[in-house]
C-alpha positions in Angstrom: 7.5 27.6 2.0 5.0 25.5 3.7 5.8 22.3 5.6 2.7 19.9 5.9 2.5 16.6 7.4 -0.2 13.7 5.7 -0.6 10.7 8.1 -2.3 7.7 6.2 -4.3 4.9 6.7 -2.9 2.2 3.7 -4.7 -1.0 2.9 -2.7 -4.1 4.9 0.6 -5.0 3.2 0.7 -2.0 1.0 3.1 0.0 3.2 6.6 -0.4 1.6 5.5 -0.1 -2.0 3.3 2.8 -1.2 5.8 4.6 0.6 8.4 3.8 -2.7 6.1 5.4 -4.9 5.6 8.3 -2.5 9.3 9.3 -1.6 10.0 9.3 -5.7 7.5 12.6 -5.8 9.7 15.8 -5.4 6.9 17.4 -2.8 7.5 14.4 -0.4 11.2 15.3 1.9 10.9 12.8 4.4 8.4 9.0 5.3 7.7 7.2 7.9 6.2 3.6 7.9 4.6 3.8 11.6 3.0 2.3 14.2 -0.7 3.5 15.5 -3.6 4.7 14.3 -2.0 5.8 11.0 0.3 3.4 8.8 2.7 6.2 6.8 3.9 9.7 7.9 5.0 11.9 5.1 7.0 15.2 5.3 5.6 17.8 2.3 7.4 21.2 1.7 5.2 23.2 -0.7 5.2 26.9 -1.6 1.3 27.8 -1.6 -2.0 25.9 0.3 -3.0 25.5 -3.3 -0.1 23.4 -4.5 -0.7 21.4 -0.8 -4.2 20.5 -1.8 -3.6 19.9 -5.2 -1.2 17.5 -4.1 -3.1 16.0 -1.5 -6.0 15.5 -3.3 -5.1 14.5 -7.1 -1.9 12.5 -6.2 -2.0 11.0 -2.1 -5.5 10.5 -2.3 -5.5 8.5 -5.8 -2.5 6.4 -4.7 -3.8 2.4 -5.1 -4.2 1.3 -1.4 -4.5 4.8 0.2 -7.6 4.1 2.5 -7.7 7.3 4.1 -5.2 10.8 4.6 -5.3 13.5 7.5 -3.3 16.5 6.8 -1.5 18.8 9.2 0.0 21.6 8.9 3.1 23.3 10.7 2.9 27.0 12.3 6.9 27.4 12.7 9.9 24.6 12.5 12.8 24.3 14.1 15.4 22.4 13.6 18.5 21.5 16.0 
C-alpha cells in the first residue's frame, strides 16, 4: 500500500465544496483545508504508482476549481 500526499492550489472560495467532493472518493483517507502556500491537503492510500497517477491525473487534476496539485509521496509511516 502506498500512502501519498496531494497539496492543492483551489480557485478562491472553492475550498469546502472541493474538499466535499474529494473526501466522498474511496482513495482519499484524510483532508485538510490549510493555511500557506497550498489551500487543501489530502491523505491517498493506493496499492500501485499506477493507480496514484491515475488518480491524480484523471480525477484531482479535473476537479472544477483545482488550479494546481503537487504530490508527495511517503517512504515509511508511523503512527503513535
Amino acid at each position: 500500500m502506498i500512502t501519498a500526499f496531494v497539496l492543492m492550489q483551489v480557485e478562491l472560495g472553492r475550498e469546502d465544496r472541493i474538499l466535499n467532493e474529494l473526501i466522498k472518493n474511496k482513495f482519499v483517507k484524510e483532508g485538510y483545508i490549510v493555511t500557506g502556500v497550498y489551500d487543501i491537503i489530502v491523505k491517498l492510500k493506493v496499492n500501485s504508482r499506477e493507480e496514484l497517477k491515475e488518480i491524480v491525473i484523471n480525477k484531482l487534476r479535473t476537479i472544477e476549481g483545482v488550479k494546481s496539485t503537487q504530490t508527495v509521496v511517503a517512504f515509511e509511516e508511523i503512527t503513535k
